[in-house]
PDB file of N, H, CA, C and O in Angstrom:
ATOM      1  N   UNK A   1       0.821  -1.184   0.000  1.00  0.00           N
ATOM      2  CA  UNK A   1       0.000   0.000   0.000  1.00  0.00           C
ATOM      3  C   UNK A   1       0.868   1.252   0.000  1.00  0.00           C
ATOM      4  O   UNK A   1       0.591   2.175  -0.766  1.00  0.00           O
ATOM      5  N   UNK A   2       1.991   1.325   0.898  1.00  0.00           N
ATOM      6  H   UNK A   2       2.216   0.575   1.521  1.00  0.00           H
ATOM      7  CA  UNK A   2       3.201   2.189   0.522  1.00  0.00           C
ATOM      8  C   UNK A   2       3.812   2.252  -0.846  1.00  0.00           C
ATOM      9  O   UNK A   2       4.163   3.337  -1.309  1.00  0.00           O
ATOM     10  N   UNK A   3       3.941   1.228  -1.452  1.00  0.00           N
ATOM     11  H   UNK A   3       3.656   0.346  -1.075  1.00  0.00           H
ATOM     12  CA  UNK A   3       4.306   2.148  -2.680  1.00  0.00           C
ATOM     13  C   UNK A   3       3.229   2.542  -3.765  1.00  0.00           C
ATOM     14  O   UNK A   3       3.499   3.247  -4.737  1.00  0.00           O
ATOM     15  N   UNK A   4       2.297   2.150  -3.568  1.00  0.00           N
ATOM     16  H   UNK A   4       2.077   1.577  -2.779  1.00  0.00           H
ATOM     17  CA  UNK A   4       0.966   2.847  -4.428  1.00  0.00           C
ATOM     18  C   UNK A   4       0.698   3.682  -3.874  1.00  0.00           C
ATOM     19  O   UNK A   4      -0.164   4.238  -4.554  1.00  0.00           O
ATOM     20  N   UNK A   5       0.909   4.425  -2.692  1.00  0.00           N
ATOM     21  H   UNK A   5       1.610   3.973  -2.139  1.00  0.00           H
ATOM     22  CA  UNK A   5       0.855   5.720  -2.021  1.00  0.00           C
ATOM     23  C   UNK A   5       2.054   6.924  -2.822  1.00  0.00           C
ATOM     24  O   UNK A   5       1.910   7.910  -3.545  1.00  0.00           O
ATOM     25  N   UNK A   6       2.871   6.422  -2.412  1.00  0.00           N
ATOM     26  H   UNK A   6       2.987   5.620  -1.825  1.00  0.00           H
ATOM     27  CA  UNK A   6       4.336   7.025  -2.969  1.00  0.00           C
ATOM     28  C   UNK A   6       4.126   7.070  -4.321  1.00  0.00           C
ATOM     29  O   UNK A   6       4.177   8.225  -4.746  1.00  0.00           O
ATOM     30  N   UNK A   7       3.848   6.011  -5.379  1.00  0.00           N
ATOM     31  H   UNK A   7       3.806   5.073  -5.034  1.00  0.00           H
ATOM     32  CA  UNK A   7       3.760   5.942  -6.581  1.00  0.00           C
ATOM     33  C   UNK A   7       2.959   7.594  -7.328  1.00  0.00           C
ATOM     34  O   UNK A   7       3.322   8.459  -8.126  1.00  0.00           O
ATOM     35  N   UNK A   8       1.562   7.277  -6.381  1.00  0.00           N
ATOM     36  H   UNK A   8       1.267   6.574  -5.733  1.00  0.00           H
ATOM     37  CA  UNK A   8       0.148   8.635  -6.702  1.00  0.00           C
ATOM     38  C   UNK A   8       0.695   9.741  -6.307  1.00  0.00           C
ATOM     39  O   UNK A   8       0.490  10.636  -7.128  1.00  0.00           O
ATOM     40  N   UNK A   9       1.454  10.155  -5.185  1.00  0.00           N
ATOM     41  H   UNK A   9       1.621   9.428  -4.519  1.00  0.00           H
ATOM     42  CA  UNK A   9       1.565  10.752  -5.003  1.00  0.00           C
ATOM     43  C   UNK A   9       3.331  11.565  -5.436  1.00  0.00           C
ATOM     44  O   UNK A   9       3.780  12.644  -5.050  1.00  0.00           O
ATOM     45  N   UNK A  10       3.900  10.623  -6.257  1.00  0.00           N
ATOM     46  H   UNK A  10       3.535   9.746  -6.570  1.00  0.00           H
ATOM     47  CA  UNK A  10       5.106  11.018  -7.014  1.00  0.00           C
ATOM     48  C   UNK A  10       4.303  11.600  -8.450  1.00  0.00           C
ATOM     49  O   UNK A  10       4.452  12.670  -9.041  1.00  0.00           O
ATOM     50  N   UNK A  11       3.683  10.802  -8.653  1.00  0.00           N
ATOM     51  H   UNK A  11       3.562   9.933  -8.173  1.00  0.00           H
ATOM     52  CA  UNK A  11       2.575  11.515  -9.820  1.00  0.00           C
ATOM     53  C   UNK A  11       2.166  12.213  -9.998  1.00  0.00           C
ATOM     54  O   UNK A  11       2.182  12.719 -11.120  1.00  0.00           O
ATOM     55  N   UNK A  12       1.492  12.724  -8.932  1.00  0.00           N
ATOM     56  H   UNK A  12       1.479  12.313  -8.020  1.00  0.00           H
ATOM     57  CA  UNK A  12       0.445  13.944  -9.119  1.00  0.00           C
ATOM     58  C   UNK A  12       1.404  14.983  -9.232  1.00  0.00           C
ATOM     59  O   UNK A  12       1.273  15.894 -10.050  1.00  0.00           O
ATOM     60  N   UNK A  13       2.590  14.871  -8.265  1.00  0.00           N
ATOM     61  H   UNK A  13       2.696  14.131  -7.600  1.00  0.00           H
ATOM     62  CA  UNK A  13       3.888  16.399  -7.721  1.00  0.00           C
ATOM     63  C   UNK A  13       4.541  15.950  -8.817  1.00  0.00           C
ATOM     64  O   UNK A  13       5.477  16.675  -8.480  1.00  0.00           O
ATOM     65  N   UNK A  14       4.973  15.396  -9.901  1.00  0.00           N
ATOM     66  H   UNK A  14       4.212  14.807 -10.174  1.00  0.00           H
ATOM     67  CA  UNK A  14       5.885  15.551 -11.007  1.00  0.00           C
ATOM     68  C   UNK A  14       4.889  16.269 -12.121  1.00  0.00           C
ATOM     69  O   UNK A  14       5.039  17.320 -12.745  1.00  0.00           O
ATOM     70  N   UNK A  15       3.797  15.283 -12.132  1.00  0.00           N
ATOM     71  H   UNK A  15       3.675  14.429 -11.626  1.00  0.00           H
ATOM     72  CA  UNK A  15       2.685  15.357 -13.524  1.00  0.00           C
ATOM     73  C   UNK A  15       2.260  16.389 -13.468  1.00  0.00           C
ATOM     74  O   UNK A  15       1.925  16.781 -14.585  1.00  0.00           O
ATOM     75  N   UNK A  16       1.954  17.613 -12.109  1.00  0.00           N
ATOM     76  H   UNK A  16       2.227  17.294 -11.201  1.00  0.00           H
ATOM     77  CA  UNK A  16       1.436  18.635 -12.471  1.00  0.00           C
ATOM     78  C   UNK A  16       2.779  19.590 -12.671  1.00  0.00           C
ATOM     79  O   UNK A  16       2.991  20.211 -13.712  1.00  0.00           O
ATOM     80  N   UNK A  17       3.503  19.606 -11.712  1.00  0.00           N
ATOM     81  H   UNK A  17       3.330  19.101 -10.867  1.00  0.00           H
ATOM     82  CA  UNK A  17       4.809  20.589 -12.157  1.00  0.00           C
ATOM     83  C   UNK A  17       5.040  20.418 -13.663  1.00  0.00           C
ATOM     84  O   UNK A  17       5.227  21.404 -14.376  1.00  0.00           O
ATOM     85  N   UNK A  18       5.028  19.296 -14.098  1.00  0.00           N
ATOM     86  H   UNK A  18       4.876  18.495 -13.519  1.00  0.00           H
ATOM     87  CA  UNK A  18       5.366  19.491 -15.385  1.00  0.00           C
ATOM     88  C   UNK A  18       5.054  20.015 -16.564  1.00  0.00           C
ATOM     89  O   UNK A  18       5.683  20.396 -17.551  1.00  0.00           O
ATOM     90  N   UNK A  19       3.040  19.893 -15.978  1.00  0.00           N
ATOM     91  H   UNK A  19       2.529  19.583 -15.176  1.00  0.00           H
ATOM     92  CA  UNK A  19       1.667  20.495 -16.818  1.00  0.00           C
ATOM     93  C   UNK A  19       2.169  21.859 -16.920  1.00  0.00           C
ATOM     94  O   UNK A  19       2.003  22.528 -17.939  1.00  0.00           O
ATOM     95  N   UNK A  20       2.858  22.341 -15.755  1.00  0.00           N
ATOM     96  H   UNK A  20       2.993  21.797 -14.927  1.00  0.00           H
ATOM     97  CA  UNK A  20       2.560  24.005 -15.723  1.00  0.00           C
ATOM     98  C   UNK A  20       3.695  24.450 -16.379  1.00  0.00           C
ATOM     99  O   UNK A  20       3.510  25.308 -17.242  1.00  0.00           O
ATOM    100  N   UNK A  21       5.053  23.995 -16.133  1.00  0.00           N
ATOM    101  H   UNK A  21       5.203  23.298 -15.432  1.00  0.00           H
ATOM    102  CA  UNK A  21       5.767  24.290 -17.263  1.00  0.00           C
ATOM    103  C   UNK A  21       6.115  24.342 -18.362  1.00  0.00           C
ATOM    104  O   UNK A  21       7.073  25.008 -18.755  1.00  0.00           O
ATOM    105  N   UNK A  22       5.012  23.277 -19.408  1.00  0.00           N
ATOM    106  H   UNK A  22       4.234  22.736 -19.089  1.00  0.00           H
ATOM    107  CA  UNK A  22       5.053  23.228 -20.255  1.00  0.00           C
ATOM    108  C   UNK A  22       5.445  21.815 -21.104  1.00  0.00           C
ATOM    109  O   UNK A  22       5.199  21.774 -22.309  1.00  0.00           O
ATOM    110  N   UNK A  23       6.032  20.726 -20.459  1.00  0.00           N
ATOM    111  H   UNK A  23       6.232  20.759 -19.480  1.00  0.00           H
ATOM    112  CA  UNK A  23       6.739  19.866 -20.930  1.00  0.00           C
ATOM    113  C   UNK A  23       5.668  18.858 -20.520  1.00  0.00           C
ATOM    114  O   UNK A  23       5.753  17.984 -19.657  1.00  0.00           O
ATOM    115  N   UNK A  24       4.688  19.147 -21.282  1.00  0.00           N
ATOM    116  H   UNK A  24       4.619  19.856 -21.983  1.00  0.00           H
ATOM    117  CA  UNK A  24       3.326  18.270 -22.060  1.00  0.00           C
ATOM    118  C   UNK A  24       3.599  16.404 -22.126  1.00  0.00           C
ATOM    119  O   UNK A  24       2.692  15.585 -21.977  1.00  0.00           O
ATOM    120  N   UNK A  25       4.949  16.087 -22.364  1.00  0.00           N
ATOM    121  H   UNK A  25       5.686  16.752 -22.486  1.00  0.00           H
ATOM    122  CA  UNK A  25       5.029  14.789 -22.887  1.00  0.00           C
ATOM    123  C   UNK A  25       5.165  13.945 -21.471  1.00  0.00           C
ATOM    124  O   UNK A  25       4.584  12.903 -21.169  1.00  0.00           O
ATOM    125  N   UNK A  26       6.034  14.655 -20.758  1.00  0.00           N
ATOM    126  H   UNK A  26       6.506  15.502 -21.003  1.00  0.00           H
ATOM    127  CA  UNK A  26       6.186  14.158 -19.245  1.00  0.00           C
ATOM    128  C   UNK A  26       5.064  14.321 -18.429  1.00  0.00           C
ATOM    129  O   UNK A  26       4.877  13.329 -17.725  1.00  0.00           O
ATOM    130  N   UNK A  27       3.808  15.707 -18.188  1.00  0.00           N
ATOM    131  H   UNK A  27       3.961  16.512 -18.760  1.00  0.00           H
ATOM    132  CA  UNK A  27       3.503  15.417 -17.890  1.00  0.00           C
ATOM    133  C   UNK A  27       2.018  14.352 -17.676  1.00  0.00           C
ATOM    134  O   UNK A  27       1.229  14.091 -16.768  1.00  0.00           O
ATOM    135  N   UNK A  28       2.234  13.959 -19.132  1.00  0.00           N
ATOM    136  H   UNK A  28       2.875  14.170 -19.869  1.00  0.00           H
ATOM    137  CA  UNK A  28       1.179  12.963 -19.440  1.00  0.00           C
ATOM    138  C   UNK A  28       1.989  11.501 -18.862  1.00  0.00           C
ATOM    139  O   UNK A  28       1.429  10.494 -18.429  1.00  0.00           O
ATOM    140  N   UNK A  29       2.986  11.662 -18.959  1.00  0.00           N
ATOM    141  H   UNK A  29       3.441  12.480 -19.311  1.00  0.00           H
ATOM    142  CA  UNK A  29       3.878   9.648 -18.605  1.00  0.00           C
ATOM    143  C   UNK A  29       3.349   9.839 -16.925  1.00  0.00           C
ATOM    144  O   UNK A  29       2.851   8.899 -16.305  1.00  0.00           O
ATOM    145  N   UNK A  30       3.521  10.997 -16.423  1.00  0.00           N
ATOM    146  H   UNK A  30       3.925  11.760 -16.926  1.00  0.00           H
ATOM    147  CA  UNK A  30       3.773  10.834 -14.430  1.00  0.00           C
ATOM    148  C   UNK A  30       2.042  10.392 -14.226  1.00  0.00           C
ATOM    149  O   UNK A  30       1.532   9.499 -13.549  1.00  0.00           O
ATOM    150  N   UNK A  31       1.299  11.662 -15.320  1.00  0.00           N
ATOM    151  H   UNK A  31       1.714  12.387 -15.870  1.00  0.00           H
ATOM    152  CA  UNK A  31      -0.314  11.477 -14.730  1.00  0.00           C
ATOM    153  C   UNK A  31      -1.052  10.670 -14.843  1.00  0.00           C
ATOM    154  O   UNK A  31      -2.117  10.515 -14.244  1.00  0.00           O
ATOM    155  N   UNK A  32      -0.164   9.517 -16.312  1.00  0.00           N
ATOM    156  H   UNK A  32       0.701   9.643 -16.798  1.00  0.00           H
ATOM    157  CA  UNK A  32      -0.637   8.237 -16.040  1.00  0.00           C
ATOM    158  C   UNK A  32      -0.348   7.132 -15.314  1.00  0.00           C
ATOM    159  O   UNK A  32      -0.731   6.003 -15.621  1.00  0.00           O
ATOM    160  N   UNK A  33       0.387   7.431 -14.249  1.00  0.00           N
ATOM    161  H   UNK A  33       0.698   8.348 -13.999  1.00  0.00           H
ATOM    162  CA  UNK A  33       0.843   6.899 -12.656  1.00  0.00           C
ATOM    163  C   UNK A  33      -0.047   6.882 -11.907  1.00  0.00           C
ATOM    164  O   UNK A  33       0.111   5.943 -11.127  1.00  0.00           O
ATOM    165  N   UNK A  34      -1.063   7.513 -11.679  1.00  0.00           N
ATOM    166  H   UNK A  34      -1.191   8.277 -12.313  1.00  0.00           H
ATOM    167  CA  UNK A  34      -1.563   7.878 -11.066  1.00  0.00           C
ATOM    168  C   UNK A  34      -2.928   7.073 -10.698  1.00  0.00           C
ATOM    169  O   UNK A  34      -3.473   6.965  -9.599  1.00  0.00           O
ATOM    170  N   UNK A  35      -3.190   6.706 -11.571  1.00  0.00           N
ATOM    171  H   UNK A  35      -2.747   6.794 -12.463  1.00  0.00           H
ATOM    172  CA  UNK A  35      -4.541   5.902 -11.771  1.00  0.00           C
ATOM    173  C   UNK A  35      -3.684   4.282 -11.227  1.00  0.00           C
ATOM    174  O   UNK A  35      -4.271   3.500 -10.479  1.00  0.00           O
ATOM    175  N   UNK A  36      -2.543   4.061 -11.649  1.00  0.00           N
ATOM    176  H   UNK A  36      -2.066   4.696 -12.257  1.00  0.00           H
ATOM    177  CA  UNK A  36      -1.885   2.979 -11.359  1.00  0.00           C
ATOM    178  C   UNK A  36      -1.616   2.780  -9.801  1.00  0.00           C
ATOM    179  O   UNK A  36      -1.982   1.706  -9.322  1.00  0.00           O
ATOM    180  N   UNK A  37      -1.087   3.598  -9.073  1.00  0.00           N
ATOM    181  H   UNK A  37      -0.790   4.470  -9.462  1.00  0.00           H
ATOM    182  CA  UNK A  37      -0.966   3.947  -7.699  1.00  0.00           C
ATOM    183  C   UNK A  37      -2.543   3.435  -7.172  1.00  0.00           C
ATOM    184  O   UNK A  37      -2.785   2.348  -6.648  1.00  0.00           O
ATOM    185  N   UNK A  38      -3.146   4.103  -7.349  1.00  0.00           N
ATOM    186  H   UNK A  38      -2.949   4.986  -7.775  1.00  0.00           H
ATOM    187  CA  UNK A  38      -4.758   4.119  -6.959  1.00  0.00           C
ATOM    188  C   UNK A  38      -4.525   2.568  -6.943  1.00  0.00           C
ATOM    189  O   UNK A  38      -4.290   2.115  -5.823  1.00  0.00           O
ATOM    190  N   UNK A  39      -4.542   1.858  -7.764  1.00  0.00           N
ATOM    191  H   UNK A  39      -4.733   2.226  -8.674  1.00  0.00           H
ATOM    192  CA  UNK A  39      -4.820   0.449  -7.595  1.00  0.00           C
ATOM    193  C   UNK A  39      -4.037  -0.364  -7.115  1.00  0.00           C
ATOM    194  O   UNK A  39      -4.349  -1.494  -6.740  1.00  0.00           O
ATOM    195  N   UNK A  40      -2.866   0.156  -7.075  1.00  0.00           N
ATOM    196  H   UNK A  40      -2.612   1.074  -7.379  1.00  0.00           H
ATOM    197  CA  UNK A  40      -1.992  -0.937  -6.198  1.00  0.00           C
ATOM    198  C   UNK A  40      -2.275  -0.681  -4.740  1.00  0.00           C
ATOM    199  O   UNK A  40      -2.001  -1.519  -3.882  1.00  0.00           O
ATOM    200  N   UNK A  41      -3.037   0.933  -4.361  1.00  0.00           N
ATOM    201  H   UNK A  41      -3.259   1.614  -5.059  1.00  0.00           H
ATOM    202  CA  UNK A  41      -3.367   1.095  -2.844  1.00  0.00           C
ATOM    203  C   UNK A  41      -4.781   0.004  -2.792  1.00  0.00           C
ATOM    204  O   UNK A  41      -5.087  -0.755  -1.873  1.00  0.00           O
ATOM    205  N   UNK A  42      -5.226   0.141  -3.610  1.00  0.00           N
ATOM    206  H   UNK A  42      -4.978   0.758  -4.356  1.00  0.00           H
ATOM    207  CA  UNK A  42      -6.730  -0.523  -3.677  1.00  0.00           C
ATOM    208  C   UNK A  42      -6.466  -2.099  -3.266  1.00  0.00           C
ATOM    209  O   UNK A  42      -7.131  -2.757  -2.466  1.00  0.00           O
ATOM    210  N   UNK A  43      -5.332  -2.525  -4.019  1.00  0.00           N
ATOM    211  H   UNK A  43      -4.792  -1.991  -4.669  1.00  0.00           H
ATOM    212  CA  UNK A  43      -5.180  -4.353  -3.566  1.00  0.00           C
ATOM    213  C   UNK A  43      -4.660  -4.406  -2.905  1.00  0.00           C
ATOM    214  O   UNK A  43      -4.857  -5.505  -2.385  1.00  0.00           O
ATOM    215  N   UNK A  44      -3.570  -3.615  -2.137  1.00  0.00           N
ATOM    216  H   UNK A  44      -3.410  -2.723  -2.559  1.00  0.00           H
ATOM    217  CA  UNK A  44      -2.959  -3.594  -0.864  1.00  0.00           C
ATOM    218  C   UNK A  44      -4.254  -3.682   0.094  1.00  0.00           C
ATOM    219  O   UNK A  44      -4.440  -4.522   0.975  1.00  0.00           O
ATOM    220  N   UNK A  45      -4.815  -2.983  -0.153  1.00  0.00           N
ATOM    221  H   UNK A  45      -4.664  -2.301  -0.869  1.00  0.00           H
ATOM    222  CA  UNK A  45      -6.051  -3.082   1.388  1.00  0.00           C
ATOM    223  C   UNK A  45      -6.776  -4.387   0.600  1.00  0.00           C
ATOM    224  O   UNK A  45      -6.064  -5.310   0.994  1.00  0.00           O
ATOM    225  N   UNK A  46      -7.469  -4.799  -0.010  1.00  0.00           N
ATOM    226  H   UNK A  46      -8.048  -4.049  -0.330  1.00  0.00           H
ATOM    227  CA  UNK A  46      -8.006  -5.914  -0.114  1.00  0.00           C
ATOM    228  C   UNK A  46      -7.433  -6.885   0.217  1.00  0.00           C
ATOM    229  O   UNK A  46      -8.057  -7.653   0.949  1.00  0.00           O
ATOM    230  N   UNK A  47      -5.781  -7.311  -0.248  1.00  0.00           N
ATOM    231  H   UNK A  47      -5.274  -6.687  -0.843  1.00  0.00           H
ATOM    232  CA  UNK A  47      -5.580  -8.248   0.334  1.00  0.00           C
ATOM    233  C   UNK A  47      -5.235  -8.124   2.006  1.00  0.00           C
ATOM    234  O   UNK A  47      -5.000  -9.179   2.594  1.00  0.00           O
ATOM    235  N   UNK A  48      -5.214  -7.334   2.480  1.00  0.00           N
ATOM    236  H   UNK A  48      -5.405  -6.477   2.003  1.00  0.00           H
ATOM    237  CA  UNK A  48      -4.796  -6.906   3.731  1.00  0.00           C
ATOM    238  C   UNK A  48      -6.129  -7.614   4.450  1.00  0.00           C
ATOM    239  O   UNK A  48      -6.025  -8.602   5.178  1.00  0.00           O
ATOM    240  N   UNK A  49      -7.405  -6.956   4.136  1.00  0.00           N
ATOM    241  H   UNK A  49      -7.490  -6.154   3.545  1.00  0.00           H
ATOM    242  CA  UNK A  49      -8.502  -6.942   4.784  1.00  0.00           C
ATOM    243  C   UNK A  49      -9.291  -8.750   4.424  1.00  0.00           C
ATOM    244  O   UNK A  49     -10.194  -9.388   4.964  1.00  0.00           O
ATOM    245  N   UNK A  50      -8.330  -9.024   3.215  1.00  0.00           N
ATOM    246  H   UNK A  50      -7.597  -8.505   2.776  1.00  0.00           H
ATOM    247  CA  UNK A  50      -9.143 -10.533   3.073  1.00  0.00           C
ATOM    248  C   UNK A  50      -8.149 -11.787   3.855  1.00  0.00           C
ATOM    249  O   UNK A  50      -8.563 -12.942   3.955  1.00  0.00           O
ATOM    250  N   UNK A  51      -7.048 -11.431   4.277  1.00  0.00           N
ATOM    251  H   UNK A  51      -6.711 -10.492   4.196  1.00  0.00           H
ATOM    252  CA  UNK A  51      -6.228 -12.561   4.790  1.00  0.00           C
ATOM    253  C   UNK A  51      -5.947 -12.340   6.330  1.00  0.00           C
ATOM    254  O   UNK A  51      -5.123 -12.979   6.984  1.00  0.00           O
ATOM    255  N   UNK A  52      -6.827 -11.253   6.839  1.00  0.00           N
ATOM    256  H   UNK A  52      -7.496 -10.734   6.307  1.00  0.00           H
ATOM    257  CA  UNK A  52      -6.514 -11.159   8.245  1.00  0.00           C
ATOM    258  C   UNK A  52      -7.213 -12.271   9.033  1.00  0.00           C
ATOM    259  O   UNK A  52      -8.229 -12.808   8.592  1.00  0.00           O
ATOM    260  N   UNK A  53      -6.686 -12.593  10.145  1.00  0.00           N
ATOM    261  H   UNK A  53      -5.861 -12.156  10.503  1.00  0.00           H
ATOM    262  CA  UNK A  53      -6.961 -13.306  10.521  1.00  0.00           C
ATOM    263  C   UNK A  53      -8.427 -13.457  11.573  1.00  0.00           C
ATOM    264  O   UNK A  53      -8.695 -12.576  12.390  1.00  0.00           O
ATOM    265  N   UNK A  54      -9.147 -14.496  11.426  1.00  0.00           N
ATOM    266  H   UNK A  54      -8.930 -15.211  10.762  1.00  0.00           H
ATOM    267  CA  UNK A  54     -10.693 -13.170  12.421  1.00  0.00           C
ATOM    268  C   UNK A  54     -10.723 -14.299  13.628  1.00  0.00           C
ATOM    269  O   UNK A  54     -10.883 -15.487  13.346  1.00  0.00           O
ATOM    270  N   UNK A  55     -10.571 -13.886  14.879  1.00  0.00           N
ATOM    271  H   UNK A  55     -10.441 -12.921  15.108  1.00  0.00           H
ATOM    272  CA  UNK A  55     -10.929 -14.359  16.208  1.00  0.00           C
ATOM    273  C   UNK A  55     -11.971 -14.372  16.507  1.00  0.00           C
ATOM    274  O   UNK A  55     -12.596 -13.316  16.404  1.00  0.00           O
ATOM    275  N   UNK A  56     -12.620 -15.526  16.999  1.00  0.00           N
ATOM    276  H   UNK A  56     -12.112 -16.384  17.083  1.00  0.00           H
ATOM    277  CA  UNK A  56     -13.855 -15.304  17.855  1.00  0.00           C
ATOM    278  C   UNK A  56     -13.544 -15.261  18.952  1.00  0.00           C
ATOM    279  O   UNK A  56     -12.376 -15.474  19.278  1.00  0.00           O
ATOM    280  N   UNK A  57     -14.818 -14.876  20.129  1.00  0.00           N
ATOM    281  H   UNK A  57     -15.767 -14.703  19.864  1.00  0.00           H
ATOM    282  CA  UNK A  57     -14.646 -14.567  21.247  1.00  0.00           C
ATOM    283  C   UNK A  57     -15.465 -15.558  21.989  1.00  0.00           C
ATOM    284  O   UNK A  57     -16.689 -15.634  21.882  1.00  0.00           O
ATOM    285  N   UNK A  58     -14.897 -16.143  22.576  1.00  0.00           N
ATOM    286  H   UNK A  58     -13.902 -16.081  22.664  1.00  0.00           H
ATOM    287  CA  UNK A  58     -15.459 -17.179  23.420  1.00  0.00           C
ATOM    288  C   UNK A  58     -15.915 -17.097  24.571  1.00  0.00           C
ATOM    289  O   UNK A  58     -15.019 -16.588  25.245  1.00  0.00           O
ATOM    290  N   UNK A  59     -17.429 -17.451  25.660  1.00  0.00           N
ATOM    291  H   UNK A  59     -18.157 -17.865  25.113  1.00  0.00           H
ATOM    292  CA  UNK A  59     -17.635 -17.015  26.370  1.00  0.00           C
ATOM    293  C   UNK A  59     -17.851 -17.704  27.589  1.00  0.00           C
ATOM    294  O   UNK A  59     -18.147 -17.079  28.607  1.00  0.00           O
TER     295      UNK A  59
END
């Protein structure tokens, strides 16, 4: 989930700096990171949340 964090968010801070300066080609490669990040955070928590382990409580 850390590096699909890091990934989106290296994306967004390259892909827009780059929008505004002008260098159009780069910042289309970073902003399509971005959508990629999103999903590697997305299966990080799924598998996180599907292999935990669940306790019952016994009484």
């Amino acid at each position: 989930m850390v590096v699909g964090a890091l990934l989106t968010l290296a994306g967004m801070i390259v892909g827009f700096d780059a929008l505004f300066y002008g260098t159009d080609e780069i910042a289309k490669y970073f902003l399509s990171l971005v959508p990629l990040g999103v999903l590697v955070v997305f299966t990080g928590l799924v598998t996180v949340v599907l292999t935990e382990q669940r306790h019952k409580k016994r009484q």
